[in-house]
C-alpha positions as CSV (number, residue, x, y, z in Angstrom):
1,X,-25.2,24.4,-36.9
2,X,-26.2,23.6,-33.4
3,X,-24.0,22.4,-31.1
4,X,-23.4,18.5,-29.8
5,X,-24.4,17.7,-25.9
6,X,-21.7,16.2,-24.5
7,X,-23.5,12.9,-24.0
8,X,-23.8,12.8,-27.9
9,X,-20.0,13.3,-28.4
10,X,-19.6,10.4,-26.0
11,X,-21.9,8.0,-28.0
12,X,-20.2,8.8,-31.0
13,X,-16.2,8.6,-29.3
14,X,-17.9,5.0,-27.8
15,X,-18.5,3.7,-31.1
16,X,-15.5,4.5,-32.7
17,X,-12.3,5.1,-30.7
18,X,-11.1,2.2,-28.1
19,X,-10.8,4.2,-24.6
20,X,-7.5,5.2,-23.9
21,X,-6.9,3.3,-19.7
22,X,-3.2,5.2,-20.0
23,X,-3.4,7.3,-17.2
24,X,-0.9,9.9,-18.7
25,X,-3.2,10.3,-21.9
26,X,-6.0,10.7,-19.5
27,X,-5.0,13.5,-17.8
28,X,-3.8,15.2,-20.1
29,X,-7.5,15.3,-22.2
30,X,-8.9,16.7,-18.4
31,X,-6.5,19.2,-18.3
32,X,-8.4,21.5,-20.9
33,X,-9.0,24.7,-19.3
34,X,-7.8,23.8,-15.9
35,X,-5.4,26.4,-15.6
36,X,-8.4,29.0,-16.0
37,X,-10.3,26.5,-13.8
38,X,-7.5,26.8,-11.2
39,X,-7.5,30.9,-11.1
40,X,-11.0,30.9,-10.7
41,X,-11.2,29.0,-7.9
42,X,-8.5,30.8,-6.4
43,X,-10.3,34.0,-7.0
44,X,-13.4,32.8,-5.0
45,X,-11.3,31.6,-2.6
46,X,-9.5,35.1,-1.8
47,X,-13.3,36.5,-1.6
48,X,-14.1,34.0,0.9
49,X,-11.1,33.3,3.1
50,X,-9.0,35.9,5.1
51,X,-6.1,33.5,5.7
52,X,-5.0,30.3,3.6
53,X,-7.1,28.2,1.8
54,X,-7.0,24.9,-0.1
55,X,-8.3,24.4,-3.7
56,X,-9.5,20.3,-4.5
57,X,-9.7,19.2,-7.8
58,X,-12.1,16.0,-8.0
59,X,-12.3,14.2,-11.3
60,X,-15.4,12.1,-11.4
61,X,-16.6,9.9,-14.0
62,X,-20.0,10.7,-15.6
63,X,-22.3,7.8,-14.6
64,X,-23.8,7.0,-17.8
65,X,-20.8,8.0,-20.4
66,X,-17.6,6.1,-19.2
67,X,-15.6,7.9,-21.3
68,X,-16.5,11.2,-20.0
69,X,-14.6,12.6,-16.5
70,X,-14.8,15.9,-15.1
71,X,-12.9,18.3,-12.8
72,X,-14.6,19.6,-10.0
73,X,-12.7,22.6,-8.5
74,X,-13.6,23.2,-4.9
75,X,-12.2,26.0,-2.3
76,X,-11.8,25.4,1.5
77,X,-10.6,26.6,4.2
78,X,-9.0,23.1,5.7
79,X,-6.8,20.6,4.0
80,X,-8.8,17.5,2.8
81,X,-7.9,14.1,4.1
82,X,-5.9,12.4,1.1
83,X,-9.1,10.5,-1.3
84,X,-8.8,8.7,-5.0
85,X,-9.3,10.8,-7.9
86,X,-8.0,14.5,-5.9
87,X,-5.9,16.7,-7.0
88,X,-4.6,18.8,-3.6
89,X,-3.2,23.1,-3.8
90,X,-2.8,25.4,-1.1
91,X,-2.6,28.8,-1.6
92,X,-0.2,30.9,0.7
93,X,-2.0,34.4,0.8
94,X,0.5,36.2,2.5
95,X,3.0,35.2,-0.2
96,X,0.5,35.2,-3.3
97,X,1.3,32.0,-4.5
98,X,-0.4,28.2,-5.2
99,X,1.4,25.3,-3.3
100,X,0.5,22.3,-5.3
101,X,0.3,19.2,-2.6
102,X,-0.6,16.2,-4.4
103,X,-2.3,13.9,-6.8
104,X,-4.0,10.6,-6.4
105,X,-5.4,8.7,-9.5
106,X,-8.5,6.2,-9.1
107,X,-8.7,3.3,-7.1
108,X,-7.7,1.4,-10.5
109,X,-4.9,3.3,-11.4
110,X,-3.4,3.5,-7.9
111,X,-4.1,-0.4,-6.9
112,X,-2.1,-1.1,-10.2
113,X,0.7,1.3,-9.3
114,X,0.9,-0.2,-5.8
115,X,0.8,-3.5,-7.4
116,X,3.8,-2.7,-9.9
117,X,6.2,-0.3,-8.4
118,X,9.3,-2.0,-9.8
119,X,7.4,-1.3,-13.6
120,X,6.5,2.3,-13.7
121,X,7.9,3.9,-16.3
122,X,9.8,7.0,-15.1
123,X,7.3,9.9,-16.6
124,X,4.8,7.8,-14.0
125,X,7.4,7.9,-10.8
126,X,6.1,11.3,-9.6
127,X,2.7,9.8,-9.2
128,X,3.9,6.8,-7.7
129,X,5.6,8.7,-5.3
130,X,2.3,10.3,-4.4
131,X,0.5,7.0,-4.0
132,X,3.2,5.8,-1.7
133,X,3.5,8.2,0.7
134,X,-0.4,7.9,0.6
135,X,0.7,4.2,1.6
136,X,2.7,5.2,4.2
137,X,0.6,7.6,5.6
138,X,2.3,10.7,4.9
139,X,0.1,12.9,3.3
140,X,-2.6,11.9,5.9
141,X,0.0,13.2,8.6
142,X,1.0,16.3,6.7
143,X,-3.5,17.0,6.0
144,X,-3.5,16.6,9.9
145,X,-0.7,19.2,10.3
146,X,-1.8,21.7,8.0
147,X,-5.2,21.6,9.7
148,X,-3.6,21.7,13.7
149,X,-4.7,18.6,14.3
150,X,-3.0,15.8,17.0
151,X,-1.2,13.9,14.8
152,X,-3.2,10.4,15.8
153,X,-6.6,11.8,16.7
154,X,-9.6,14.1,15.4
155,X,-8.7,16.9,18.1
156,X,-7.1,19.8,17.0
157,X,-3.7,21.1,18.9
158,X,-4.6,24.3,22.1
159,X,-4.5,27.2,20.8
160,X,-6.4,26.6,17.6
């Protein structure tokens, strides 16, 4: 039997299952193999870094099949300025071990968060958390840090 394209199994979940907008439900269906995912990145990432290194996780939505995300896992050597729909590690080589930094849904999901703080249900309130100090400017400040940069400019600190 040969084997469905993805862009047929997202024809056929189109016209028959309503799409699922709970972001809880959501991630959990991305989260297939991302644990693999993860330890393959972090792999490349000990190949191509001497020091620490970050690992991004980017979930984009396929153009033409709404009801198809995926995870992009990209390794670098600097923290990434906080974006929508990023997932944030960092992995402390002399320790051996993955930091994980933050999340931030899509510009839906967090306007509506933002919007309805007092609502969120309490399996939610670590994300919220995450969008609010995103808000606040907090995980800009700590990207900043982790990359030795003056805390309100693009130069980085002497010495780095």
């Amino acid at each position: 039997m040969a084997r469905k394209t993805v862009g047929q199994i997202s024809e056929e979940l189109s016209s028959k299952t309503p799409i699922s907008t709970d972001p809880i439900e959501i991630e959990r269906a991305m989260h297939d193999n991302y644990e693999q995912h993860i330890y393959d990145a972090t792999e490349r990432g000990k190949k191509d870094f001497d020091g620490d290194f970050f690992i991004v996780v980017i979930t984009k939505k396929e153009h033409l099949m709404n009801n198809v995300l995926r995870n992009y896992f990209i390794v670098r050597g600097t923290c990434p300025t906080p974006e929508y729909d990023q997932t944030v590690y960092h992995f402390h080589r002399d320790a051996e071990y993955i930091e994980f930094m933050w999340t931030l849904p899509s510009k839906d999901t967090y306007n509506l968060f933002k919007d309805n703080v007092l609502h969120i249900a309490p399996e939610e309130r670590e994300l919220l958390q995450f969008i609010l100090m995103d808000i606040d400017g907090e995980l800009l400040a700590l990207s900043k840090k982790l990359n030795g940069e003056v805390k309100n400019s693009n130069i980085l600190e002497k010495g780095r």
